[in-house]
C-alpha positions as CSV (number, residue, x, y, z in Angstrom):
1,X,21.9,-28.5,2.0
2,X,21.3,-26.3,5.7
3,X,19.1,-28.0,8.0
4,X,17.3,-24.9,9.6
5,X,17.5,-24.4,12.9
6,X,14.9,-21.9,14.1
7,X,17.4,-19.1,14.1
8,X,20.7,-20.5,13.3
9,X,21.4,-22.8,10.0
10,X,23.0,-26.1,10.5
11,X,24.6,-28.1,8.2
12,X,27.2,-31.3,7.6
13,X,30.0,-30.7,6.0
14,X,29.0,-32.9,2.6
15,X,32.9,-34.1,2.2
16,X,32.9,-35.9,6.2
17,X,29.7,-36.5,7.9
18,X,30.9,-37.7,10.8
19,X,32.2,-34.2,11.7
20,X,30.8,-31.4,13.9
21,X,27.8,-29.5,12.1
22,X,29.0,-26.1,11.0
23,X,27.1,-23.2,12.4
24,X,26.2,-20.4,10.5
25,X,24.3,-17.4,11.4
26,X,21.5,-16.4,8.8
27,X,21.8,-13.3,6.9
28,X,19.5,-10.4,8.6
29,X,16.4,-10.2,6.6
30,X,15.6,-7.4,4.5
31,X,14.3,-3.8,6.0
32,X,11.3,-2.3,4.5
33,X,10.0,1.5,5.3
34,X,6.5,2.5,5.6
35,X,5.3,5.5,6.1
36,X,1.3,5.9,6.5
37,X,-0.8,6.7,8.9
38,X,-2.1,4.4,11.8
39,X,-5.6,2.9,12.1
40,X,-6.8,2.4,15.5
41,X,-8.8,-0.8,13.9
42,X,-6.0,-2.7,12.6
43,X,-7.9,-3.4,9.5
44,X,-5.2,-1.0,7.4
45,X,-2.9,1.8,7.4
46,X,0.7,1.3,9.0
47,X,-0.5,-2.1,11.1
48,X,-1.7,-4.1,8.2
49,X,1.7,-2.8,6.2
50,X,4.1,-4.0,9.0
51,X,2.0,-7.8,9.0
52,X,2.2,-7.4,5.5
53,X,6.0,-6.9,5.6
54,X,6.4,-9.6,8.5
55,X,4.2,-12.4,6.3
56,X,7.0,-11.5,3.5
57,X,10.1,-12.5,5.8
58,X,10.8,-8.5,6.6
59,X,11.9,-6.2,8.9
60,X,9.3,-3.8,9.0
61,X,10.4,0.2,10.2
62,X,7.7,2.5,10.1
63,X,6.6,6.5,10.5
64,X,3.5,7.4,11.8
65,X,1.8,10.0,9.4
66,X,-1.2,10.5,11.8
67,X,-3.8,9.0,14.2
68,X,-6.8,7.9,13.6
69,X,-10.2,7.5,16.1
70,X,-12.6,5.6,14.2
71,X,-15.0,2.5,14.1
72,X,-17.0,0.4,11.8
73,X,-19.2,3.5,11.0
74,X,-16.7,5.5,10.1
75,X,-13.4,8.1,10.8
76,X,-14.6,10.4,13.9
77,X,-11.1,12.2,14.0
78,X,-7.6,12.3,12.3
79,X,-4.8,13.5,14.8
80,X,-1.1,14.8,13.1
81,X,1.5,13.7,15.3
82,X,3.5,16.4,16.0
83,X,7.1,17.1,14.4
């Protein structure tokens, strides 16, 4: 069984434990795509996907749909990015 290592896995070699520990890189993790549009809270839109996709062990890669200038009262403006 790996021992983890912060970024690397390390592990004993279960035939000879007296032996060097075999590094091992970890495989990347998985890439997930979002495309929404960005709240300049941080409550939702593309920010809370990317945590989201970060809390599940993710690469998050994201396209901006549009902008948004709002508050706790409400949506004042939506910006399109443009192409």
């Amino acid at each position: 069984m790996p021992i983890t290592c912060r970024s690397i896995f390390c592990g004993f070699s279960p035939n000879n434990m007296t032996t060097t520990p075999t590094i091992t890189n970890p495989p990347p993790p998985p890439i997930v795509y979002t495309i929404a549009g960005s709240d300049s809270g941080g409550g939702g839109g593309i920010q809370a996907d990317l945590h989201a996709i970060h809390a599940l062990g993710c690469h998050g890669c994201s396209a901006i749909t549009c902008l948004t200038a709002q508050n706790s009262q409400g949506v004042t403006s939506v910006h399109s990015p443009p192409p």
